[in-house]
TORKOL-4160 file (C-alpha; in steps of 0.2 Angstrom, whole numbers, padded with zeros to 4 digits, m for minus):
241
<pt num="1" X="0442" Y="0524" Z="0583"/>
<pt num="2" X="0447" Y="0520" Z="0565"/>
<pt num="3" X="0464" Y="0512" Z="0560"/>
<pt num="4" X="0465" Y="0517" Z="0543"/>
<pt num="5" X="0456" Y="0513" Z="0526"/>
<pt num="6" X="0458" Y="0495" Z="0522"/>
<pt num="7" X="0451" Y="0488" Z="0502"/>
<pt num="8" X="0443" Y="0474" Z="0497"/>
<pt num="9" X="0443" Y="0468" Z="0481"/>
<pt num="10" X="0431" Y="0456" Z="0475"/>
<pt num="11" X="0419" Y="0461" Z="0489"/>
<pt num="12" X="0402" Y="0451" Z="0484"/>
<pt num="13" X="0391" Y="0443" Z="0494"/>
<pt num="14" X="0402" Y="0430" Z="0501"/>
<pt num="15" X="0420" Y="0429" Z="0505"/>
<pt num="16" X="0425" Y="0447" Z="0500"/>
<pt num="17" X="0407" Y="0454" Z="0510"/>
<pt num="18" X="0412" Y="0446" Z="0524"/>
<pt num="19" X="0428" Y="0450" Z="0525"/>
<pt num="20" X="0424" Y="0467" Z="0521"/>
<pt num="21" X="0411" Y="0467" Z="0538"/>
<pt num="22" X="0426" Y="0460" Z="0550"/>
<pt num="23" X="0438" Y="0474" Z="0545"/>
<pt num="24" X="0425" Y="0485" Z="0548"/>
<pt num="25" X="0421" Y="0480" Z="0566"/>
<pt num="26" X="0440" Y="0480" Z="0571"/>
<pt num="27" X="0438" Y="0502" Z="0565"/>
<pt num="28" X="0445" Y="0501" Z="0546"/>
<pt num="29" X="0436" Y="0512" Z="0536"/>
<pt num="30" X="0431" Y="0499" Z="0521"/>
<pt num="31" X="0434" Y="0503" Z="0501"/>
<pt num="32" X="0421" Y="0488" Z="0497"/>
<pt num="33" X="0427" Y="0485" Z="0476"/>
<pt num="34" X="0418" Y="0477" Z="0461"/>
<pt num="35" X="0416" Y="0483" Z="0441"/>
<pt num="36" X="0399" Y="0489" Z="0446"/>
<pt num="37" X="0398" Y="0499" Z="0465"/>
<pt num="38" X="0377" Y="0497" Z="0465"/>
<pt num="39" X="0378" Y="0478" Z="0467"/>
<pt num="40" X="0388" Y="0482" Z="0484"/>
<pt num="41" X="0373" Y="0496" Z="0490"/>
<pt num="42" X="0366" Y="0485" Z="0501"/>
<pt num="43" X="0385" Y="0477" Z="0509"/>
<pt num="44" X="0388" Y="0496" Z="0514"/>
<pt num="45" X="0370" Y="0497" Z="0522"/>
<pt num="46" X="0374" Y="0481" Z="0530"/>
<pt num="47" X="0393" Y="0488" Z="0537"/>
<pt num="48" X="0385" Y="0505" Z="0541"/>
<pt num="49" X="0371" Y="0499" Z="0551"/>
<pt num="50" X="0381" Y="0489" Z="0561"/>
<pt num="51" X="0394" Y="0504" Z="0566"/>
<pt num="52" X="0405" Y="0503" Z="0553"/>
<pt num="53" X="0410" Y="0516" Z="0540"/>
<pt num="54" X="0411" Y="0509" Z="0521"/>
<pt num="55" X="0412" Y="0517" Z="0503"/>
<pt num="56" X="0407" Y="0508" Z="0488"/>
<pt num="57" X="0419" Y="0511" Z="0475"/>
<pt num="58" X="0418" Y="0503" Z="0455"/>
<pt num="59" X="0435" Y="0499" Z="0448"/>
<pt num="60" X="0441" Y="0486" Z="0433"/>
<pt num="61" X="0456" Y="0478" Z="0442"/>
<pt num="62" X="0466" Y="0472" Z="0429"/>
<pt num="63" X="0464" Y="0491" Z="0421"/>
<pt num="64" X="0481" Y="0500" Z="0429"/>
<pt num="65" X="0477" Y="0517" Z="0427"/>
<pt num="66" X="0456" Y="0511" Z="0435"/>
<pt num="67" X="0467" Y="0504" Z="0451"/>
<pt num="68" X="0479" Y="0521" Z="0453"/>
<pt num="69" X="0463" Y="0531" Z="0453"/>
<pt num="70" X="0455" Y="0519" Z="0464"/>
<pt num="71" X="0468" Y="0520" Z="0479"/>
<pt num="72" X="0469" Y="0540" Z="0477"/>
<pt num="73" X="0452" Y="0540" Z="0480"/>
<pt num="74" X="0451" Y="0530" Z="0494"/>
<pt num="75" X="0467" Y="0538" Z="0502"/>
<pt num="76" X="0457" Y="0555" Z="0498"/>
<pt num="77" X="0440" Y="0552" Z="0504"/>
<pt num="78" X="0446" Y="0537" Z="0518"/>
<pt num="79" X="0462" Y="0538" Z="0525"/>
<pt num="80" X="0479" Y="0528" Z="0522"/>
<pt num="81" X="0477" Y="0513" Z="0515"/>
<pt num="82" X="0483" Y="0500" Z="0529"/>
<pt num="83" X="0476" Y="0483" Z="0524"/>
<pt num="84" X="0472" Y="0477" Z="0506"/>
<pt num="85" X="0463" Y="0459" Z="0501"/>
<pt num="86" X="0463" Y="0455" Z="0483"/>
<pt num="87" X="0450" Y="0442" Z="0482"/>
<pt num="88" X="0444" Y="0445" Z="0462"/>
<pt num="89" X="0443" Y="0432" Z="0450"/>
<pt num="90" X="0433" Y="0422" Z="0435"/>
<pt num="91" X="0431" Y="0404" Z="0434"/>
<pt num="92" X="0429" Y="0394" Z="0419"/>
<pt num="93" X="0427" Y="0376" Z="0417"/>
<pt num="94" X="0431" Y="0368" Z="0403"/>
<pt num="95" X="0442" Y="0356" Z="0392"/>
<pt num="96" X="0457" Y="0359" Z="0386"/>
<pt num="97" X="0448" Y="0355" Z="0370"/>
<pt num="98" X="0435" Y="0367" Z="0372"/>
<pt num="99" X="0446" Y="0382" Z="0381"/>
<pt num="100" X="0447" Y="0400" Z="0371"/>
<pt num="101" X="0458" Y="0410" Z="0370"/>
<pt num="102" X="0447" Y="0421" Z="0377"/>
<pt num="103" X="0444" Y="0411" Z="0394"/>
<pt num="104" X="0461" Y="0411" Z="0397"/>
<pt num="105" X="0465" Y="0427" Z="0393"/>
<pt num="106" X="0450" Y="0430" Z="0406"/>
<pt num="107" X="0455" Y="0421" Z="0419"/>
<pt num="108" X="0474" Y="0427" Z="0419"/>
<pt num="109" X="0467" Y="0445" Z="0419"/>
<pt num="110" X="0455" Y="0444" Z="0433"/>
<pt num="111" X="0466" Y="0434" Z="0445"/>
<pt num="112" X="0487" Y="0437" Z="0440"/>
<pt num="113" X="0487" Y="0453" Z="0432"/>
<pt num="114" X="0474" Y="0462" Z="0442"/>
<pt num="115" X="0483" Y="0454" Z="0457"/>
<pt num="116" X="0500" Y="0462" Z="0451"/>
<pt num="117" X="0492" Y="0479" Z="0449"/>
<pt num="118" X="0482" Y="0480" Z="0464"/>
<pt num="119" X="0497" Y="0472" Z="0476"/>
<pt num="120" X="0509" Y="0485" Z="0467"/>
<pt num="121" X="0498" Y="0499" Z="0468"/>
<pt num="122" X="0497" Y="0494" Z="0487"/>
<pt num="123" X="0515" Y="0493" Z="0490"/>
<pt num="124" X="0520" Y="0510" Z="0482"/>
<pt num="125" X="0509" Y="0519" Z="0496"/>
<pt num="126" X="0514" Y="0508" Z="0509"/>
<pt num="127" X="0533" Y="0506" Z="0506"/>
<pt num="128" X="0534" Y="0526" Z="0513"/>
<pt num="129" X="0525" Y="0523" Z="0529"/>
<pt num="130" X="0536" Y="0506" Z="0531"/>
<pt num="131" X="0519" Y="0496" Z="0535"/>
<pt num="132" X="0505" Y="0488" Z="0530"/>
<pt num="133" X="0497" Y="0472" Z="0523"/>
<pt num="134" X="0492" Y="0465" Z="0507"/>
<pt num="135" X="0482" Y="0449" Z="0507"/>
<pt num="136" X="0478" Y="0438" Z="0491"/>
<pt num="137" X="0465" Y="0424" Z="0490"/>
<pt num="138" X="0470" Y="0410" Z="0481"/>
<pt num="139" X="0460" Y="0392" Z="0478"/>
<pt num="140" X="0463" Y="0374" Z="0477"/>
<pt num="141" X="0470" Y="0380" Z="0460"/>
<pt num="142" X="0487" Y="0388" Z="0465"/>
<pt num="143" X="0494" Y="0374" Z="0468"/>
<pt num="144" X="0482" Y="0358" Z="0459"/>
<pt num="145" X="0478" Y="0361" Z="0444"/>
<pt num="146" X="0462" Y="0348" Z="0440"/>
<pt num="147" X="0455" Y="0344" Z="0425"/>
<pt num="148" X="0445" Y="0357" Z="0415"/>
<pt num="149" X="0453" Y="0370" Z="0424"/>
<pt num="150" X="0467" Y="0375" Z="0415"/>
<pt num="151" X="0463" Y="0395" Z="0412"/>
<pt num="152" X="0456" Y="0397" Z="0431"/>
<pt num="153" X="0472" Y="0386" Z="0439"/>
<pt num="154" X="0485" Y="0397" Z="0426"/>
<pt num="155" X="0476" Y="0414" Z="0433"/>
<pt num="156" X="0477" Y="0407" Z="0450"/>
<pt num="157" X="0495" Y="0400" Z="0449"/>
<pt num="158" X="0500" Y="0417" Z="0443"/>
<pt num="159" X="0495" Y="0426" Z="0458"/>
<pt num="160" X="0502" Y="0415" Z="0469"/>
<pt num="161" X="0518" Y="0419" Z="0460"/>
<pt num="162" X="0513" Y="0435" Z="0462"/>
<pt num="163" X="0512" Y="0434" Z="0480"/>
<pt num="164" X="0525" Y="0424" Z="0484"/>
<pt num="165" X="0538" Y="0438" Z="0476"/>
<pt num="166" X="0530" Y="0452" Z="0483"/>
<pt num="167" X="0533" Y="0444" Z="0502"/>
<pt num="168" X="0550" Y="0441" Z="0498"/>
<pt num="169" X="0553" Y="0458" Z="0493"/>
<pt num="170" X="0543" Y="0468" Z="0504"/>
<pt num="171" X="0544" Y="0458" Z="0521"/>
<pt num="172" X="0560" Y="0467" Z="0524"/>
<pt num="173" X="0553" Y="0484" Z="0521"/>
<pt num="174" X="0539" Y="0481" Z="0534"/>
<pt num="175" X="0524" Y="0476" Z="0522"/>
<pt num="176" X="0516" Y="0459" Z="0527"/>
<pt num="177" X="0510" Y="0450" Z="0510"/>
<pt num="178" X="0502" Y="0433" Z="0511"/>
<pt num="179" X="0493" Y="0420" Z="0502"/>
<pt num="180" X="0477" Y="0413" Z="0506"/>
<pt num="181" X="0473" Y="0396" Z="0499"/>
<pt num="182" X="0454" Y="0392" Z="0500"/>
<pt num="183" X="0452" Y="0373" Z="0499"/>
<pt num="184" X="0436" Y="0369" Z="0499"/>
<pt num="185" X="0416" Y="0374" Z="0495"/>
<pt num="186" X="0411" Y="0391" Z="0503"/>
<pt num="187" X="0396" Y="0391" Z="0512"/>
<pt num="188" X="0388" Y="0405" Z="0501"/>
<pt num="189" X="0369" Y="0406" Z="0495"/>
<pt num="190" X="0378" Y="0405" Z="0477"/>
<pt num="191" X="0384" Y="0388" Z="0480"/>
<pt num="192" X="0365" Y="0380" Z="0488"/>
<pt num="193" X="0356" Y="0388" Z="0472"/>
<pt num="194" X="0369" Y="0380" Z="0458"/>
<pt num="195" X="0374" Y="0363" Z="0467"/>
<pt num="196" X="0360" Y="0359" Z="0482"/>
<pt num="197" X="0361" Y="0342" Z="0481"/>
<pt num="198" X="0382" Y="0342" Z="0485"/>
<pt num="199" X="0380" Y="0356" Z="0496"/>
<pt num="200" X="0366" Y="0347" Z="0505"/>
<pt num="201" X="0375" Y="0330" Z="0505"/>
<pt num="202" X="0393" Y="0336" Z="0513"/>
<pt num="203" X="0385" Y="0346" Z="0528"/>
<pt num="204" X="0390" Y="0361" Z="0535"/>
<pt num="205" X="0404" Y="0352" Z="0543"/>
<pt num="206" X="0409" Y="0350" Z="0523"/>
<pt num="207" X="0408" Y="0370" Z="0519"/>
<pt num="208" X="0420" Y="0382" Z="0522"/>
<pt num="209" X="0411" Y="0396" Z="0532"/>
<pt num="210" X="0414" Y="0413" Z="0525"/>
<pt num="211" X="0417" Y="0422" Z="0543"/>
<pt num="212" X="0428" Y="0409" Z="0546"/>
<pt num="213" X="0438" Y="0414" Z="0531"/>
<pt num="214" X="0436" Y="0434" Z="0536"/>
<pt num="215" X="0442" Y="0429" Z="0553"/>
<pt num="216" X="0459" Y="0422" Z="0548"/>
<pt num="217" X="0460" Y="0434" Z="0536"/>
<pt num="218" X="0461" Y="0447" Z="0551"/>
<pt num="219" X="0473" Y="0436" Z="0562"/>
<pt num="220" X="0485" Y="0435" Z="0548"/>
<pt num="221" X="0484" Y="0455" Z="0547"/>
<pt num="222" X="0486" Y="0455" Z="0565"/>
<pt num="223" X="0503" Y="0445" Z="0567"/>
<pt num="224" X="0515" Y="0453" Z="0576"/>
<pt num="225" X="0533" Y="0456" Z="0563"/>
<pt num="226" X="0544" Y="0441" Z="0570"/>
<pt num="227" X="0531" Y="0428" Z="0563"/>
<pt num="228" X="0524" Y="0433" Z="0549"/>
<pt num="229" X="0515" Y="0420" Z="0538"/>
<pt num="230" X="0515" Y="0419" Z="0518"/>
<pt num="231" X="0505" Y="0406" Z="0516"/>
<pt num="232" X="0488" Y="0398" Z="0523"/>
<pt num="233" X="0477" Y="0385" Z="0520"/>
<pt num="234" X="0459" Y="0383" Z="0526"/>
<pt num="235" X="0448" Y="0368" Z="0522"/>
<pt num="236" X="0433" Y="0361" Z="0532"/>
<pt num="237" X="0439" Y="0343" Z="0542"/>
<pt num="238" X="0431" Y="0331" Z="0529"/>
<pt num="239" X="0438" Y="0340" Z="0515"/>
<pt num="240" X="0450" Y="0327" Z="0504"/>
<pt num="241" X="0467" Y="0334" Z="0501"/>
């Protein structure tokens, strides 16, 4: 019996895909989110095969008036939004040297501004009801800023910010926000085609395993009021830290 809709942003085919799946088999109704809804065909085949009920939906998070017609849609066609992960962003590597404007502004975009707007979208619809939760991925970058990252850690710090105000805010209003820190290499098919050798090397032991992540990701939704938590970290048991 469905719960509710709950959205994932940033759903592709790791983290957000997977994540996305788990809600589905616990009965949300799944508003799967990238900038172009045909790469996500086959993750709504997948969800829907399996019992699940998903949309594919195309939205530009860091466009405010994209993210308002995005949640009216979803509460239109799925039901009230109970859970939302925001789990966008872009990565750039470079020196501080080498850094545009233009990666910066990037990377700010995809992960504190479109972090803001989704979250406050979120909370608008479920301040009324006096429930729900909003879940932000974050990254070794929110709180360690390594060399060459400077756009990507700023962006990340940001959201954590982000985050970090929301809770304090809407806790008492009965809205659970909380920040997820990803420490680690994600076990993906993207990370064994661009670094195989390191992916290869550090074992699966050494890799953070997506379902894993999806499954914290629900336990954290799932915590009753008197112990809520804001912040998580997940990282494999070899990882340095």
């Amino acid at each position: 019996m469905e719960k509710g809709s709950a959205i994932v942003v940033g759903a592709g085919s790791g983290t957000g895909a997977e994540v996305a799946k788990r809600f589905a088999e616990d009965g949300y109704a799944v508003a799967v989110v990238r900038r172009n809804a045909d790469a996500l065909a086959s993750l709504v085949a997948k969800i829907e095969q399996s019992g699940g009920n998903a949309k594919a939906l195309g939205a530009d998070a860091s466009d405010e008036a994209a993210v308002a017609r995005l949640f009216e849609e979803v509460e239109r066609t799925l039901g009230p939004v109970e859970v939302v992960v925001f789990n966008a962003a872009s990565i750039t590597r470079a020196s501080i040297l080498e850094t545009t404007v233009d990666d910066f502004d990037l990377n700010w975009r995809s992960s504190a501004l479109g972090g803001f707007l989704i979250g406050r979208e979120a909370a608008r619809r479920m301040e009324t009801r006096g429930r729900g939760t909003i879940l932000f991925t974050g990254a070794t970058a929110s709180i360690k800023a390594s060399a060459g990252f400077a756009a990507f850690a700023s962006g990340k710090h940001g959201l954590r910010a982000v985050a970090q105000s929301m809770a304090r805010e809407l806790g008492p209003k009965g809205i659970h926000v909380a920040h997820i820190i990803l420490d680690g290499i994600i076990d993906v098919p993207r990370v064994h085609q661009m670094m195989p050798d390191r992916a290869t090397g550090i074992g699966t032991d050494g890799l953070i395993n997506a379902k894993s992540i999806a499954g914290a990701y629900l336990w954290v939704h799932n915590q009753p009021r008197d112990s809520w938590t804001f912040e998580l970290d997940l990282r494999p048991s070899s990882e340095p830290w």
